[in-house]
N, C-alpha and C positions, 0 to 999 in steps of 0.2 A: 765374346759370345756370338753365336748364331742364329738365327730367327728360320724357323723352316715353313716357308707359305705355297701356298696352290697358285696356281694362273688361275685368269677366269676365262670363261666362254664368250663375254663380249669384251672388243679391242676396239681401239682408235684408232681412226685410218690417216693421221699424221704423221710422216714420217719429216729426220732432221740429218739422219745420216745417212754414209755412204753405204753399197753393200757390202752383205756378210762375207768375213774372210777369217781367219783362226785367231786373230787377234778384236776380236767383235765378242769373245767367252770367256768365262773363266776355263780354266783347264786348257793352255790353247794347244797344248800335248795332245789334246783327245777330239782335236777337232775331225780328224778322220774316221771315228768312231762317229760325231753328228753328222759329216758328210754323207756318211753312207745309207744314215735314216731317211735325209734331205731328198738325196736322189732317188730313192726308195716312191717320197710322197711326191717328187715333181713330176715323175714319169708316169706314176698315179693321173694325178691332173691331166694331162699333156693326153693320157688316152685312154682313161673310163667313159662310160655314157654317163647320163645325167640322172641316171635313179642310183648307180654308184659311187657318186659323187655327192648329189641329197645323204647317202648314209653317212660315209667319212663325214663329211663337214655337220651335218643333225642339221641342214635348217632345208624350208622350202622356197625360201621369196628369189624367184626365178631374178629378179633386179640385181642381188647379191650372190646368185648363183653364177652369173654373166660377167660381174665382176671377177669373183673369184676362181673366172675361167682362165683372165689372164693374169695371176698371179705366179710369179716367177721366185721363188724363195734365191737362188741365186745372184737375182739382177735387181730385184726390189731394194729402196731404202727404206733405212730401220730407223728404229726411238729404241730409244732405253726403253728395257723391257716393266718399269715401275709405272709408267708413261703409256708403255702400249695397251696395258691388261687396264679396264676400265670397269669393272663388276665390280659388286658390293662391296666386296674387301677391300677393295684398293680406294674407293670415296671414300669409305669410313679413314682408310691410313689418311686420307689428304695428303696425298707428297707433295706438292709445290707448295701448301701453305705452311711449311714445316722453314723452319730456321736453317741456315747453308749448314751448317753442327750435324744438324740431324738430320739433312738429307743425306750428309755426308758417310753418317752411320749405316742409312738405312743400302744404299749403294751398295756398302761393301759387307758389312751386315745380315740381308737379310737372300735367301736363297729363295729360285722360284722355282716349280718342278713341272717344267712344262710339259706336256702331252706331247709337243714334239720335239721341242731341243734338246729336252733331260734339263739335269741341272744347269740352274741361270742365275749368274749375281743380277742384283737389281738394276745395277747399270750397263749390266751388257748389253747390247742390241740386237732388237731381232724384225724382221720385217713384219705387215700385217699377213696373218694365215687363220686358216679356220680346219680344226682337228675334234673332233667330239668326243670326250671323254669316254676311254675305252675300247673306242672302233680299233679295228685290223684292217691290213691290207693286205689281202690273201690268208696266208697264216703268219704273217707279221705282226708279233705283238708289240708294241712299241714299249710300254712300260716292265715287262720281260727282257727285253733285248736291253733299255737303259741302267736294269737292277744288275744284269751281270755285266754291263763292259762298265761301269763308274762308281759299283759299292766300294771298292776296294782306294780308289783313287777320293773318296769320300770320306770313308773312314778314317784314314790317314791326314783326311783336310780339317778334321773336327774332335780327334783324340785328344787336344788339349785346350776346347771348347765347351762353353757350356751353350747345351743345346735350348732353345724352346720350341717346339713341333706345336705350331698352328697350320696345317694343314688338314684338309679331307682326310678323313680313314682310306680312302680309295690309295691316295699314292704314296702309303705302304708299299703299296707293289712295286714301286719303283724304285723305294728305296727305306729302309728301317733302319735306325741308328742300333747301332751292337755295344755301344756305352750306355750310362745311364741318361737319360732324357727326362725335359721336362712337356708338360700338354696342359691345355686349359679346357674345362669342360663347363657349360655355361647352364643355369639351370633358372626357369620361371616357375613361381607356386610349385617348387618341387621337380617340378620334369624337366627333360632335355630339349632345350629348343637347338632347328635346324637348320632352317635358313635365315634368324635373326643371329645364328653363330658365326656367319660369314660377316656381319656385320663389327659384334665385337672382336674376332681375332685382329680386324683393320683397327676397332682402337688398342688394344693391347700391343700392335706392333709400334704406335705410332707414341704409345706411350713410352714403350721401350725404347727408343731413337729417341725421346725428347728428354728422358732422363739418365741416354748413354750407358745403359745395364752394363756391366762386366761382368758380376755374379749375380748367385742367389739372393744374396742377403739386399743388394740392388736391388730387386725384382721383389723384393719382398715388400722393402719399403715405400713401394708406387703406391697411389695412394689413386686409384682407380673411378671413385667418386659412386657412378653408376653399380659396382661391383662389388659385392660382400664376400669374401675368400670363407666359405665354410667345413672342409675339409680337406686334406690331402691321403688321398692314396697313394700307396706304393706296389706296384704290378711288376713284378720282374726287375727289367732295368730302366721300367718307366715310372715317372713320378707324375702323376695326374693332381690339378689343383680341380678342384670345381667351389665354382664362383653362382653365390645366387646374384641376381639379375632384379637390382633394387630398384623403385621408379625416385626420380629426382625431388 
């Protein structure tokens, strides 16, 4: 089975490894399809002004601006990309306090759909960068350019997988499963909560790693504690659980 998760917008700026080269990704067939994104954002860098560069990157604090003047995607050292992304989702997964088992899972297991690598196993590595969800560079769509040069190389990586899509609705656009998929939709007093969802998709992945899913019927029998399973839908070839959101 496959876990399908987002990056987040803030990273850790420890790096353990060397730099990136086609053997740093899954797909390392396709690394010249990221190379040419890469070059794409470093020559960005190397010669925007500084209200162009505020937009790419979304932040203002001139300290980390100045940093990220001299990031070098190329020549920088990387972490494993479970390691690098440090947002909501990924405290809630807790990777390091996880069992060698299921970190082991989570590694090869769980995919990350970066803003700028495209698809990333968990243990690939990638240096620290900062991309804002959605920005272009000129008419450079990133998440456009990753849907057409890696659906198909996807596709064929997950035909005899079973999927779970914890991911943002946003990166759809970079990439929709064309078999049947599963999603978790999370709900408090009846409604959709938004930013406490990025919290429980980190514990459902980490759940899923600590009970080593293979199938549904795996998945069925986690045993979630916080989380009441109250329906499932079925929407095309997606299978949507939604889960009320019980207090302890």
């Amino acid at each position: 089975m496959i876990i399908l998760f987002s990056p987040s917008e803030t990273k850790t700026i420890n790096s353990t490894y060397k730099f990136i080269d086609e053997k740093s990704f899954i797909f390392p067939e396709m690394f010249t399809k990221r190379k040419k994104v890469l070059e794409i954002y470093q020559n960005f860098i190397k010669n925007a002004d500084l209200n162009q560069k505020i937009k790419l990157f979304g932040i203002k604090d001139k300290k980390l601006l100045k940093e990220l003047k001299n990031i070098n995607i190329f020549d920088d050292l990387t972490e494993k990309a479970i390691l690098r992304y440090s947002g909501v989702g990924y405290k809630y997964l807790k990777y390091r306090t996880l069992h060698q088992d299921a970190k082991h899972f989570i590694d090869n297991h769980l995919l990350i759909f970066s803003n700028l690598f495209g698809v990333i196993q968990a243990k690939d590595k990638i240096p620290f960068y900062k991309l804002k969800q959605g920005e272009k560079i000129e008419d450079f769509c990133f998440e456009k350019y990753y849907k057409n040069e890696f659906s198909n190389i996807l596709d064929n990586y997950l035909k005899d997988k079973l999927i779970v899509d914890l991911r943002a609705s946003f990166y759809e656009k970079q990439y929709k499963p064309k078999k049947e998929y599963i999603t978790f939709k999370f709900l408090k007093n009846k409604k959709v909560v938004s930013h406490w969802a990025k919290a429980y998709r980190g514990i459902v992945a980490r759940k899923i790693a600590i009970n080593k899913v293979k199938d549904e019927e795996d998945l069925m029998n986690i045993n979630f504690k916080t989380l009441k399973i109250i329906d499932i839908k079925q929407i095309k070839n997606k299978k949507e659980y939604l889960f009320e959101i019980i207090d302890k």
